[in-house]
N, CA and C atoms of all chains as a GROMACS GRO file, in nm:
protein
  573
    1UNK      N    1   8.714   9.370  15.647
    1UNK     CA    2   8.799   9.430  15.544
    1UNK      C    3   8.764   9.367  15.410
    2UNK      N    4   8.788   9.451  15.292
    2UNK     CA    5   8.731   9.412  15.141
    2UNK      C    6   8.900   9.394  15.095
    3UNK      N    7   8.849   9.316  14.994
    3UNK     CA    8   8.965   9.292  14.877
    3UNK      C    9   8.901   9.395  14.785
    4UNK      N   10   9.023   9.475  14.684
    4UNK     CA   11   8.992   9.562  14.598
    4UNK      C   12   9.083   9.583  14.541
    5UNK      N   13   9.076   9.658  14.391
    5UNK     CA   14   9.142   9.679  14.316
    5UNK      C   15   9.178   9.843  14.279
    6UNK      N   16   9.301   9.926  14.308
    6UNK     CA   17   9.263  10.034  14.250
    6UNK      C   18   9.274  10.069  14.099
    7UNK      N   19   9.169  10.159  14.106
    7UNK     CA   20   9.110  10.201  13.987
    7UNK      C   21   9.178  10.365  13.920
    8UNK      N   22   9.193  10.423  14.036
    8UNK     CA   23   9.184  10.551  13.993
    8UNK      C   24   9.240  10.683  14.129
    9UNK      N   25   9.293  10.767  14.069
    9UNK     CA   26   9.292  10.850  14.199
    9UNK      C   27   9.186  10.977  14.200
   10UNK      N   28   9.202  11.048  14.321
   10UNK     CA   29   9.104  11.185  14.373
   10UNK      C   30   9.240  11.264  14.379
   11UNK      N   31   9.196  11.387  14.327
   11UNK     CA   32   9.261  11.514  14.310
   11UNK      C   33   9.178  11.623  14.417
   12UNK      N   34   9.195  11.653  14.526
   12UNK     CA   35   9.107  11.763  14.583
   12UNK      C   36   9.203  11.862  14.662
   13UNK      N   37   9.146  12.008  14.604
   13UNK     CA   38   9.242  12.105  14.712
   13UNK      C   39   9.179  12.166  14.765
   14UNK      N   40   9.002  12.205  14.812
   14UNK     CA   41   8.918  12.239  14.924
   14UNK      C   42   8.881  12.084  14.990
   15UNK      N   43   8.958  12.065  15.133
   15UNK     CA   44   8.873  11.956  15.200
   15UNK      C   45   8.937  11.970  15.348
   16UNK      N   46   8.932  11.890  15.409
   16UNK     CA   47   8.958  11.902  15.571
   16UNK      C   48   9.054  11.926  15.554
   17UNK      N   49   9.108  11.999  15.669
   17UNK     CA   50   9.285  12.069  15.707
   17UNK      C   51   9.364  11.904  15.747
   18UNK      N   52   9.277  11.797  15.825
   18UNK     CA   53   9.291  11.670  15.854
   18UNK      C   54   9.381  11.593  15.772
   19UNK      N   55   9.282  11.589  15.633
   19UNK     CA   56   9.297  11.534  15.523
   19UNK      C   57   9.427  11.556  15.382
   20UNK      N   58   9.467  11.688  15.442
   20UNK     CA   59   9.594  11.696  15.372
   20UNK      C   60   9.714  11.673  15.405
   21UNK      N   61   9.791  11.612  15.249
   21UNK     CA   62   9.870  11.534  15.212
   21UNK      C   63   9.858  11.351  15.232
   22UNK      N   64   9.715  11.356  15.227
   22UNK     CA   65   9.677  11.215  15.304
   22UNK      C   66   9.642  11.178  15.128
   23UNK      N   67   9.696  11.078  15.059
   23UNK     CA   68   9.636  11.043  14.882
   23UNK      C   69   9.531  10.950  14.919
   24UNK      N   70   9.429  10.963  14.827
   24UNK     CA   71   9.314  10.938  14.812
   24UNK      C   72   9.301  10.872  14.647
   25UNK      N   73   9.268  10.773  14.713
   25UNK     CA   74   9.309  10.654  14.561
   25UNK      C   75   9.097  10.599  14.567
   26UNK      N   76   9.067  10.565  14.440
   26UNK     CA   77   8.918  10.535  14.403
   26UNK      C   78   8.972  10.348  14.384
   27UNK      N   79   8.904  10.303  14.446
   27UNK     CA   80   8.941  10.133  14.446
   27UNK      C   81   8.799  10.067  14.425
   28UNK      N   82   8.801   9.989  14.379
   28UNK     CA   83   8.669   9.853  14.316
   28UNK      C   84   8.703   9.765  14.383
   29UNK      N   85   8.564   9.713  14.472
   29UNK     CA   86   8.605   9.541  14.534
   29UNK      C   87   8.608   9.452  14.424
   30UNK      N   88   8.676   9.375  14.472
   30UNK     CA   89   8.663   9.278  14.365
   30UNK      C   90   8.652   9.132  14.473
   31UNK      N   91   8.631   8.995  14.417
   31UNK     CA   92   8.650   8.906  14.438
   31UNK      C   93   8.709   8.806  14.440
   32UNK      N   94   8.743   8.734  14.567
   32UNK     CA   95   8.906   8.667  14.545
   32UNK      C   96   8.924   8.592  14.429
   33UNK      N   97   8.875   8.580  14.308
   33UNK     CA   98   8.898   8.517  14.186
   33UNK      C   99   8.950   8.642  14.102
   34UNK      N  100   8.924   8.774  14.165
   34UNK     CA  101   8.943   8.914  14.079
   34UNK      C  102   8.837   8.953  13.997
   35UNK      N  103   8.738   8.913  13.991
   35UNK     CA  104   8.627   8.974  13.915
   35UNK      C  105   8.627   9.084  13.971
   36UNK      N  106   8.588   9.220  13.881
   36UNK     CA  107   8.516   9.340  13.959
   36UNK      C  108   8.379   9.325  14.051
   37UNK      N  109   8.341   9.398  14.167
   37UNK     CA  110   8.201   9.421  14.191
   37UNK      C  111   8.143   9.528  14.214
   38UNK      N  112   8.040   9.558  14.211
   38UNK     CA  113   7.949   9.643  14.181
   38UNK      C  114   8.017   9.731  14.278
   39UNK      N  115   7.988   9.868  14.212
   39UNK     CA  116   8.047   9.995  14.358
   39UNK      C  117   8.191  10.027  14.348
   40UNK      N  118   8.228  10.148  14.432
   40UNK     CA  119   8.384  10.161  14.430
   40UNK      C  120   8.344  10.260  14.561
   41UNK      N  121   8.503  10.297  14.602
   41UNK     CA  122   8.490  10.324  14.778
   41UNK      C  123   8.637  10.441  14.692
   42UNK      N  124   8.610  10.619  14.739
   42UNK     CA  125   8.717  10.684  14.780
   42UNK      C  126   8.784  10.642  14.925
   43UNK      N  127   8.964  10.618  14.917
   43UNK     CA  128   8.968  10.564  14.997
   43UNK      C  129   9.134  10.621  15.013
   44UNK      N  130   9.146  10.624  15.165
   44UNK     CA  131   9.300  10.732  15.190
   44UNK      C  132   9.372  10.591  15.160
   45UNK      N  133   9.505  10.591  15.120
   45UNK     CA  134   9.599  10.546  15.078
   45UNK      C  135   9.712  10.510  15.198
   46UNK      N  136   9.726  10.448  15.289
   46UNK     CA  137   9.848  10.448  15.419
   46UNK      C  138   9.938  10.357  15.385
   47UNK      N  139   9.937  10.287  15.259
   47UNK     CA  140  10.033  10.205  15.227
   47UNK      C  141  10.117  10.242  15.108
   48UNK      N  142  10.101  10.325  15.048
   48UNK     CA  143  10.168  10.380  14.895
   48UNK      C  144  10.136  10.271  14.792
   49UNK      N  145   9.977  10.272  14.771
   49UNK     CA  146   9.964  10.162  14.684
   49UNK      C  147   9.987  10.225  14.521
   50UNK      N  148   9.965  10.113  14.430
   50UNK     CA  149   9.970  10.180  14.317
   50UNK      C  150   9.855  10.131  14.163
   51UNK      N  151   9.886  10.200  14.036
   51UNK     CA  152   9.737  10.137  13.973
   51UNK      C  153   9.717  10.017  13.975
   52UNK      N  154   9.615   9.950  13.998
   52UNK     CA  155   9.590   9.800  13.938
   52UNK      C  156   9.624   9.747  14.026
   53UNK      N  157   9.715   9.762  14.133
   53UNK     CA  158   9.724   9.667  14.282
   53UNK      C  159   9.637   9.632  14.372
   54UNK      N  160   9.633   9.499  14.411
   54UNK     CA  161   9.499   9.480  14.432
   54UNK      C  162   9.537   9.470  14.608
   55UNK      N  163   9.443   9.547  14.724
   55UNK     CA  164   9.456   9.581  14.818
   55UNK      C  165   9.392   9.536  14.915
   56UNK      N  166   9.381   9.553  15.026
   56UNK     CA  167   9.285   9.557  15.116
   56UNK      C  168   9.265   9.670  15.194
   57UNK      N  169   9.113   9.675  15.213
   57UNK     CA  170   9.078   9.809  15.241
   57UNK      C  171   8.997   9.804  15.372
   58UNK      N  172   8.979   9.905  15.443
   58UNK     CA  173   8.905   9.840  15.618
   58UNK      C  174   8.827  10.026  15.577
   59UNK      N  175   8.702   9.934  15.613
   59UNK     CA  176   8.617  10.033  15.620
   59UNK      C  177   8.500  10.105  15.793
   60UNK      N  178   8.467  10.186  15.778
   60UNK     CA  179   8.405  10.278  15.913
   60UNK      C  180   8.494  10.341  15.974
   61UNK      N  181   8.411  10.322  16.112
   61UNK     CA  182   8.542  10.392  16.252
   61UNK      C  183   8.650  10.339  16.224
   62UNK      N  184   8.670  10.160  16.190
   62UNK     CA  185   8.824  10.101  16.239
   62UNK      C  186   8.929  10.179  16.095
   63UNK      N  187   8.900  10.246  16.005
   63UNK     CA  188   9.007  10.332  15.929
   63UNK      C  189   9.074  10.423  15.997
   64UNK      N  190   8.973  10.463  16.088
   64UNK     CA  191   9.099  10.583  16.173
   64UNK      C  192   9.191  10.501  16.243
   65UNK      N  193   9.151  10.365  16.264
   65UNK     CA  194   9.293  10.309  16.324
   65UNK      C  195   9.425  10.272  16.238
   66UNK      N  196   9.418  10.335  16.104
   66UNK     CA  197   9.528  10.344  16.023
   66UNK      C  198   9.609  10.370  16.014
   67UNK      N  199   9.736  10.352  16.029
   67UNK     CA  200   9.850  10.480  16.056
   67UNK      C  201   9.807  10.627  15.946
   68UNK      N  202   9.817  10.708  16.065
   68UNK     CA  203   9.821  10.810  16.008
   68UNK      C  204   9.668  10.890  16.059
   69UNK      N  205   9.594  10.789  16.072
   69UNK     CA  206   9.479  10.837  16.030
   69UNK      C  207   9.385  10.856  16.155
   70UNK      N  208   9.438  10.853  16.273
   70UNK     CA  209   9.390  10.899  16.412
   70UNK      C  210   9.291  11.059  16.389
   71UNK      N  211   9.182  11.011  16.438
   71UNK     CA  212   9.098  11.120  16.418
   71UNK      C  213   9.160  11.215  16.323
   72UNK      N  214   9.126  11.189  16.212
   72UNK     CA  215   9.066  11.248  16.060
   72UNK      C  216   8.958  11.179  16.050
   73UNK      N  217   8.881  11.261  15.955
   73UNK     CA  218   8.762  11.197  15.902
   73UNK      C  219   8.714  11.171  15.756
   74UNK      N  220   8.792  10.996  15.807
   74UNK     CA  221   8.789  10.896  15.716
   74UNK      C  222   8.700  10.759  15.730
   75UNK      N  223   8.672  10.725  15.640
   75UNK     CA  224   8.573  10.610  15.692
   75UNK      C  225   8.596  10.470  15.607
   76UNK      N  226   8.708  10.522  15.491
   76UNK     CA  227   8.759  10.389  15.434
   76UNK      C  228   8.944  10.421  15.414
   77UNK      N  229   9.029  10.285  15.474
   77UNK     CA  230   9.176  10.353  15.425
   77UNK      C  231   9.253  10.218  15.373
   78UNK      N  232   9.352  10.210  15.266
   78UNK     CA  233   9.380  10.103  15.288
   78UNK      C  234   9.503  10.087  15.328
   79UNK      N  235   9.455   9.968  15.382
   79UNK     CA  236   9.619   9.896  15.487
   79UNK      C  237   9.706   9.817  15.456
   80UNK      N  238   9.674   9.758  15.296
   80UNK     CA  239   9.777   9.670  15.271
   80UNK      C  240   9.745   9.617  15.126
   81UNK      N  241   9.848   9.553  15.064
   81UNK     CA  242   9.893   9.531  14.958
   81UNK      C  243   9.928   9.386  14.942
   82UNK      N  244   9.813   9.322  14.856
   82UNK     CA  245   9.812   9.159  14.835
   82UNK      C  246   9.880   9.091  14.774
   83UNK      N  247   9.992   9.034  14.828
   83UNK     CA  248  10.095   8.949  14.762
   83UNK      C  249   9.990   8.839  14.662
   84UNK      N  250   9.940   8.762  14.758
   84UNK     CA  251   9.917   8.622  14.731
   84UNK      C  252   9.759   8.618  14.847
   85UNK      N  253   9.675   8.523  14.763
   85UNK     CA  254   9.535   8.470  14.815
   85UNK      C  255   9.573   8.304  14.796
   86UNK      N  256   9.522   8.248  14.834
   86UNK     CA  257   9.483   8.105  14.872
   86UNK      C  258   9.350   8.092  14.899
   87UNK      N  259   9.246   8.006  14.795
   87UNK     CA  260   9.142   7.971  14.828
   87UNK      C  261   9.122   7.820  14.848
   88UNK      N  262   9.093   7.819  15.024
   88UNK     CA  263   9.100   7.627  15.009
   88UNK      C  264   8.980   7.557  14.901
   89UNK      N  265   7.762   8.946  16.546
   89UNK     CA  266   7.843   8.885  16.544
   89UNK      C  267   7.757   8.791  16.403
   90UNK      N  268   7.820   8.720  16.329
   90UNK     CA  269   7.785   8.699  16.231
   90UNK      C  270   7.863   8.517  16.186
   91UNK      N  271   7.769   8.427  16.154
   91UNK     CA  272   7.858   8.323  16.067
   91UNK      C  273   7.939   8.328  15.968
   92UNK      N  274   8.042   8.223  15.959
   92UNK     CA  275   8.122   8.226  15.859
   92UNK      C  276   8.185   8.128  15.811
   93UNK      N  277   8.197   8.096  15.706
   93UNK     CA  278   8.336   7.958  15.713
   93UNK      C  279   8.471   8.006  15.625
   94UNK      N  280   8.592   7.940  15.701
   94UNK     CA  281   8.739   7.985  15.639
   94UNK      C  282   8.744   7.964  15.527
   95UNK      N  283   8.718   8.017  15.396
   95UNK     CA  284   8.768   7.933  15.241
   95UNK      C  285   8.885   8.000  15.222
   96UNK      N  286   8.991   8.107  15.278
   96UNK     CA  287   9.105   8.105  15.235
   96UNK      C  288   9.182   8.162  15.311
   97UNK      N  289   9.330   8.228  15.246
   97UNK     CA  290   9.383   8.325  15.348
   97UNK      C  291   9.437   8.442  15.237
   98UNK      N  292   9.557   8.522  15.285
   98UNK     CA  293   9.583   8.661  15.254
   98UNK      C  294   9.706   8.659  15.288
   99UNK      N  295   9.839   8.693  15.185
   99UNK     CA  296   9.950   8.737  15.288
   99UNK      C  297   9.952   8.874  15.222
  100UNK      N  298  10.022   8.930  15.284
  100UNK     CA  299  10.069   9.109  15.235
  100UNK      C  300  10.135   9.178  15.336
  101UNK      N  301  10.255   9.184  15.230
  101UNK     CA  302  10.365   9.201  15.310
  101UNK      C  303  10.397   9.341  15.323
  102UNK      N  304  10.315   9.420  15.222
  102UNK     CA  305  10.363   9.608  15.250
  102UNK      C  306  10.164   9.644  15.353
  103UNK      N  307  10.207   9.659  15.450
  103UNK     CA  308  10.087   9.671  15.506
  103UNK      C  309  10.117   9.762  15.647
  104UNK      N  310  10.003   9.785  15.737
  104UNK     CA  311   9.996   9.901  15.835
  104UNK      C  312  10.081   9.827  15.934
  105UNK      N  313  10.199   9.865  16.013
  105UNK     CA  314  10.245   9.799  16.105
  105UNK      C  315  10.144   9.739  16.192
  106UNK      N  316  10.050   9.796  16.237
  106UNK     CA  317   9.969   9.722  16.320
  106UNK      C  318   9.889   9.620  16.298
  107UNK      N  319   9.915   9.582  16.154
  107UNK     CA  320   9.881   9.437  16.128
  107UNK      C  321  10.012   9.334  16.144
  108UNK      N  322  10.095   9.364  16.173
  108UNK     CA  323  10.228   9.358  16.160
  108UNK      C  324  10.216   9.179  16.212
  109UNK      N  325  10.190   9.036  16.183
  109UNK     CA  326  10.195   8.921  16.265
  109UNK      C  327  10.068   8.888  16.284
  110UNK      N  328   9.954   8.977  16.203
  110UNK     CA  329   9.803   8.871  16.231
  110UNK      C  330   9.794   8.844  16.085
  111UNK      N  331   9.690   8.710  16.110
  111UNK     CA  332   9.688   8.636  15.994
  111UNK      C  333   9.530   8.678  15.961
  112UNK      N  334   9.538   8.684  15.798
  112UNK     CA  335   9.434   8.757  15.723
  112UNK      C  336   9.326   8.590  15.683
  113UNK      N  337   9.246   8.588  15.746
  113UNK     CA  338   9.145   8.476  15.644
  113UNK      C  339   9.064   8.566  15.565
  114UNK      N  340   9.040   8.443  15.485
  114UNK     CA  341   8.909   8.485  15.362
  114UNK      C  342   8.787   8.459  15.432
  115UNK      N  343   8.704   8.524  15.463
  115UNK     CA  344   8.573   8.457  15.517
  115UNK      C  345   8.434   8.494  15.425
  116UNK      N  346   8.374   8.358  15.415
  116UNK     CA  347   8.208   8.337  15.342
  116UNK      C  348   8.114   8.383  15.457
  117UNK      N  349   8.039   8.470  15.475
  117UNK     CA  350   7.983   8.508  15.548
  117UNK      C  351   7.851   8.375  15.508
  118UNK      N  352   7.790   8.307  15.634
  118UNK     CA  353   7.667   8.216  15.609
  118UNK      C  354   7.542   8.199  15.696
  119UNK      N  355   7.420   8.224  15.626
  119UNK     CA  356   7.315   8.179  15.688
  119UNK      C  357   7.293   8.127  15.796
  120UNK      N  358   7.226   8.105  15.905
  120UNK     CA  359   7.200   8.012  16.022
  120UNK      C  360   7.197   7.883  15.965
  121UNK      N  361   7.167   7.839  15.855
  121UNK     CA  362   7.097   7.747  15.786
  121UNK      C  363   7.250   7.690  15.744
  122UNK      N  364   7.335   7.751  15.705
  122UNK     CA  365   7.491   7.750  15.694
  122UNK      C  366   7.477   7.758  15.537
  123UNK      N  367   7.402   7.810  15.470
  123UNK     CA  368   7.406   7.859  15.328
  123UNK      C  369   7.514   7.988  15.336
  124UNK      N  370   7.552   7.996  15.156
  124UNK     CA  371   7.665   8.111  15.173
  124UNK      C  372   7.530   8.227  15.130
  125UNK      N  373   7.661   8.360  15.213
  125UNK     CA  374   7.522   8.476  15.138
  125UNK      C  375   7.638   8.577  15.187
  126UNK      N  376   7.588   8.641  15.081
  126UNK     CA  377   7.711   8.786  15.084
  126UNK      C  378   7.830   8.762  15.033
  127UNK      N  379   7.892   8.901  14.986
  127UNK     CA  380   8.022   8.842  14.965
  127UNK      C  381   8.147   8.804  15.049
  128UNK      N  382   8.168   8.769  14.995
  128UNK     CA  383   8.351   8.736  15.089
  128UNK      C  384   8.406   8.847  15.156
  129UNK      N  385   8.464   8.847  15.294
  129UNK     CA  386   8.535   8.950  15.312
  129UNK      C  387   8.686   8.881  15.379
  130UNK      N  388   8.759   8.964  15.430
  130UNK     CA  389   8.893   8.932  15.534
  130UNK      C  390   8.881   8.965  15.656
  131UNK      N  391   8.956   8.858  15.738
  131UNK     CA  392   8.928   8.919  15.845
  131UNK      C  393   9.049   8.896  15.912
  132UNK      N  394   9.074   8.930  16.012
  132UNK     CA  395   9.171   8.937  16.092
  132UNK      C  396   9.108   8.778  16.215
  133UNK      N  397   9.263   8.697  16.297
  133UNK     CA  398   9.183   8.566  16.313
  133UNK      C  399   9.259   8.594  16.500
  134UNK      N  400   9.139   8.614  16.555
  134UNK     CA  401   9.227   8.608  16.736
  134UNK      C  402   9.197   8.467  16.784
  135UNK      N  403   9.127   8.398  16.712
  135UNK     CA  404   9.129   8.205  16.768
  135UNK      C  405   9.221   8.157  16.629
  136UNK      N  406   9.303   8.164  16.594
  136UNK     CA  407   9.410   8.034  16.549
  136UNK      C  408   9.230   7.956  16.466
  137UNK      N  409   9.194   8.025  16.380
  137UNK     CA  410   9.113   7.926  16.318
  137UNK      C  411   9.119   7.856  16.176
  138UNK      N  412   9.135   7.742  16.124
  138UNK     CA  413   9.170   7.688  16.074
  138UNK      C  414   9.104   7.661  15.875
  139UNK      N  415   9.119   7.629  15.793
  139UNK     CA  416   9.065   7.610  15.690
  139UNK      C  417   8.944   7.552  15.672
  140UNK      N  418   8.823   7.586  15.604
  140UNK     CA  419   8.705   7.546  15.668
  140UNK      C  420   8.652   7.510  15.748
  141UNK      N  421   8.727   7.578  15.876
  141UNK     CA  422   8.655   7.584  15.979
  141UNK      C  423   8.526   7.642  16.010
  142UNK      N  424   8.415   7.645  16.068
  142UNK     CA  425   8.267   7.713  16.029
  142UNK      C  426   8.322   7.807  16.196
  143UNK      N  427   8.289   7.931  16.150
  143UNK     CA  428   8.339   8.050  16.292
  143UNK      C  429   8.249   8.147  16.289
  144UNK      N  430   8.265   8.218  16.367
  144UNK     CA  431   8.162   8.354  16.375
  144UNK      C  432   8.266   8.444  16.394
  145UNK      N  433   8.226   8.568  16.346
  145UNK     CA  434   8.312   8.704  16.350
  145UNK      C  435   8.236   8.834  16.364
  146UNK      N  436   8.308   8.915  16.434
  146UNK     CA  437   8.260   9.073  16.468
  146UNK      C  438   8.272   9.139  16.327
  147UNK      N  439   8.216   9.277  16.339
  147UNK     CA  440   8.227   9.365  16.250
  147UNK      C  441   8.210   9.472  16.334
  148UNK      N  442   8.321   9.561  16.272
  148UNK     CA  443   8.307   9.726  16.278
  148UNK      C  444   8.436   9.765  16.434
  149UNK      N  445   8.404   9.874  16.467
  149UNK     CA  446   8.532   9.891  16.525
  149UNK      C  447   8.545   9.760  16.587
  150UNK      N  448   8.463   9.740  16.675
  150UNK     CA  449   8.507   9.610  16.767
  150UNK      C  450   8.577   9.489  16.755
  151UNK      N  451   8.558   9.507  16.592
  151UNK     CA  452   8.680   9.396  16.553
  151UNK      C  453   8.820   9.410  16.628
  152UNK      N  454   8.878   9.509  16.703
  152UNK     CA  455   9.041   9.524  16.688
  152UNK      C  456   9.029   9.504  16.872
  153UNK      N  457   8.944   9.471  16.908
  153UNK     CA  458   8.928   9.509  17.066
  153UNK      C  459   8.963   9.386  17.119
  154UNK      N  460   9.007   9.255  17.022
  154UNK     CA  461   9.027   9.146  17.099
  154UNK      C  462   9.228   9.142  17.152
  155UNK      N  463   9.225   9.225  17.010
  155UNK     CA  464   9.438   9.233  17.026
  155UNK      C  465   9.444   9.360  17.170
  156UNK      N  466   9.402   9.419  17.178
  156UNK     CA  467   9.405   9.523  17.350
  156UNK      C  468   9.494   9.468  17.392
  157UNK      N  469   9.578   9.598  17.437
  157UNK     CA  470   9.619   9.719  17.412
  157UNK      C  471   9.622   9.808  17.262
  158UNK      N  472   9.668   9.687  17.151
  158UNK     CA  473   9.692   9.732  17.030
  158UNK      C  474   9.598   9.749  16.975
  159UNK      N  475   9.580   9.836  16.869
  159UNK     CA  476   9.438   9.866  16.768
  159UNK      C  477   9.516   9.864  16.643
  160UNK      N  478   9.483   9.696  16.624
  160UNK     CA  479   9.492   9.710  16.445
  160UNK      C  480   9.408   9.747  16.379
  161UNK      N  481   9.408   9.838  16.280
  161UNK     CA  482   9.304   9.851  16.156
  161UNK      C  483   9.226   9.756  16.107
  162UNK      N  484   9.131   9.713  16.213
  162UNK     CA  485   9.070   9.607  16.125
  162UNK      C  486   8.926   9.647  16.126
  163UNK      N  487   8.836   9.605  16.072
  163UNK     CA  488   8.709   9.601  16.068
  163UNK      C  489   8.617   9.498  16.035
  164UNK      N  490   8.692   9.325  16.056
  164UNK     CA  491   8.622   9.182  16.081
  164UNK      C  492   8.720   9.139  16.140
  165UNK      N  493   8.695   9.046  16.230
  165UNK     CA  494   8.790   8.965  16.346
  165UNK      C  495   8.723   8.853  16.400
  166UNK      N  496   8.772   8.726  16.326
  166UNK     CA  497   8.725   8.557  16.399
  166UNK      C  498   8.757   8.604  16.560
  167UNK      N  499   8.633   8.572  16.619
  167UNK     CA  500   8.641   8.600  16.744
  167UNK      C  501   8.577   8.447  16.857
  168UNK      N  502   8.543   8.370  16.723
  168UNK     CA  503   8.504   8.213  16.781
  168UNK      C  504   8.515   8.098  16.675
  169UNK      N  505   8.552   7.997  16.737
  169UNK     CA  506   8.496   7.871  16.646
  169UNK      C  507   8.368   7.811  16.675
  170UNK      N  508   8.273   7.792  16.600
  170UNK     CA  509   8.138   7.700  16.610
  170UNK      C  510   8.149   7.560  16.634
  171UNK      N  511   8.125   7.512  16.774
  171UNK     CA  512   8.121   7.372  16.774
  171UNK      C  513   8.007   7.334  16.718
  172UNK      N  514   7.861   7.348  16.748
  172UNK     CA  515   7.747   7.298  16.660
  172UNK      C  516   7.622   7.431  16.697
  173UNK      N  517   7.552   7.419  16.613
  173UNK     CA  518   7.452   7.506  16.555
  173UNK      C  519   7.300   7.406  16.644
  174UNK      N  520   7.240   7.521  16.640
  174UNK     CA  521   7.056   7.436  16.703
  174UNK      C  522   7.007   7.511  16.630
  175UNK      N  523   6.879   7.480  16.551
  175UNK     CA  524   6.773   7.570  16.521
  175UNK      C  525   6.691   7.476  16.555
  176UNK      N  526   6.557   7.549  16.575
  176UNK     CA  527   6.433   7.472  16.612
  176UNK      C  528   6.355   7.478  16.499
  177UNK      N  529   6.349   7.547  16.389
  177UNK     CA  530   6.314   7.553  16.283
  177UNK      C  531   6.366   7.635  16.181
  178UNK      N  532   6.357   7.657  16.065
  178UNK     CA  533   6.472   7.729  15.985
  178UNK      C  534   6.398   7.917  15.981
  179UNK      N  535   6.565   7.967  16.022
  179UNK     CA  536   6.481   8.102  16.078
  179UNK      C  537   6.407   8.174  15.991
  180UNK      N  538   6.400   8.134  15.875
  180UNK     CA  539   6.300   8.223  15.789
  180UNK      C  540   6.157   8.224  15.812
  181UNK      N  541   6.140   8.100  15.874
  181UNK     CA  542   5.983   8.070  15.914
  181UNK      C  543   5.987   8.081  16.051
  182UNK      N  544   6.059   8.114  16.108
  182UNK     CA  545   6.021   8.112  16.269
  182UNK      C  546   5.966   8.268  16.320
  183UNK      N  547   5.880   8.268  16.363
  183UNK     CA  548   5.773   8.400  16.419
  183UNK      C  549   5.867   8.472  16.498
  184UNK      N  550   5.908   8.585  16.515
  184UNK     CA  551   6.003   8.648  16.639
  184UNK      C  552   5.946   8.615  16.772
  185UNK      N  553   6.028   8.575  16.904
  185UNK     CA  554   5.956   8.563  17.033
  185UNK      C  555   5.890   8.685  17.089
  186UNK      N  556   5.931   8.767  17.045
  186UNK     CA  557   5.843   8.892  17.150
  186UNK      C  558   5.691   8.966  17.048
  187UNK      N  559   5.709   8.861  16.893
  187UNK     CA  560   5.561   8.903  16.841
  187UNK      C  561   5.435   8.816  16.895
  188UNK      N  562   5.467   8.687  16.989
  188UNK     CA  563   5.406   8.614  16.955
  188UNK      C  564   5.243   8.683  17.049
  189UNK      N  565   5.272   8.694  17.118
  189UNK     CA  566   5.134   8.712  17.202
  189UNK      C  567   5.027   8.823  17.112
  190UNK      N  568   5.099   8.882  17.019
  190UNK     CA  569   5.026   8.985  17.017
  190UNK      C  570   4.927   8.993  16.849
  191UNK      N  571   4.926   8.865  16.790
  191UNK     CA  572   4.872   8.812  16.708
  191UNK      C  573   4.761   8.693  16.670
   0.00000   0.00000   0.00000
């Protein structure tokens, strides 16, 4: 799983029958200090995140183990919402 | 399965129930050599592993196959601690075993 930041959302009304009402938020990894990194991931939303919250995101097959997200075809979702990091 | 050492952790408290009670480390993905390389990721921890502890971890579905029955959403999972490392030489220079005869 990545640490990330969202950035932005996806607006789409032709896509899988699967995929609707499922929000689709555009997120940037970043690094546990919060720097941005290179790249960004469209990515279904199972937690009601919001702008600028910085998340965690699980990417491939293990996204369909998301709530919600049992066979749809998704390959990044995120699962949660970062209180607090600790770097020893 | 891949090296790693613990440099942190993760709490987050609005998250998929089925993470619902596992603990999130920060993991440095590292070299055989135990250099860092790559970036950081999280992982989900099924050995109780500890703060710089040096561990190895899965990737990809198989990460969630150690909690069975349950399938958390995960996609990295500490699945060992490293007691000690052998190399016989550092693997960048070591020839693969199944090229050798044929050179």
């Amino acid at each position: 799983m990545i640490l990330a930041r969202v950035v932005g959302t996806v607006v789409a009304t032709r896509k899988d029958p699967r995929l609707e009402g499922k929000k689709l938020l555009i997120i940037k990894p970043i690094s546990p200090d919060g720097k941005d990194e290179p790249g960004y991931i469209v990515s279904v939303d199972t937690v009601s995140a919001g702008y600028r919250e910085r998340v965690i995101a699980v990417a491939g097959s293990s996204a369909r183990m998301a709530d919600g997200c049992k066979d749809t075809p998704v390959d990044s979702a995120i699962v949660g919402i970062v209180d607090d990091m600790r770097l020893d | 399965m891949y090296l790693g050492r613990v440099v942190g952790c993760v709490w987050a408290t609005v998250k998929n129930a089925n993470l619902t009670g596992q603990r999130l480390l920060l993991i440095q993905p590292l070299t055989p050599e135990l250099l860092s390389t790559g970036k950081r990721l999280i992982c989900l921890d099924a050995m109780g592993a500890g703060a710089g502890e040096l561990i190895y971890y899965v990737r990809g579905k198989e990460a969630s196959f150690p909690f069975l029955p349950a399938e958390p959403a995960a996609d990295a999972t500490v699945v060992g601690i490293v007691d000690s490392i052998h190399l016989k030489a550092p693997a960048a220079t070591r020839t693969p075993t199944h090229r050798k005869g044929k050179r």
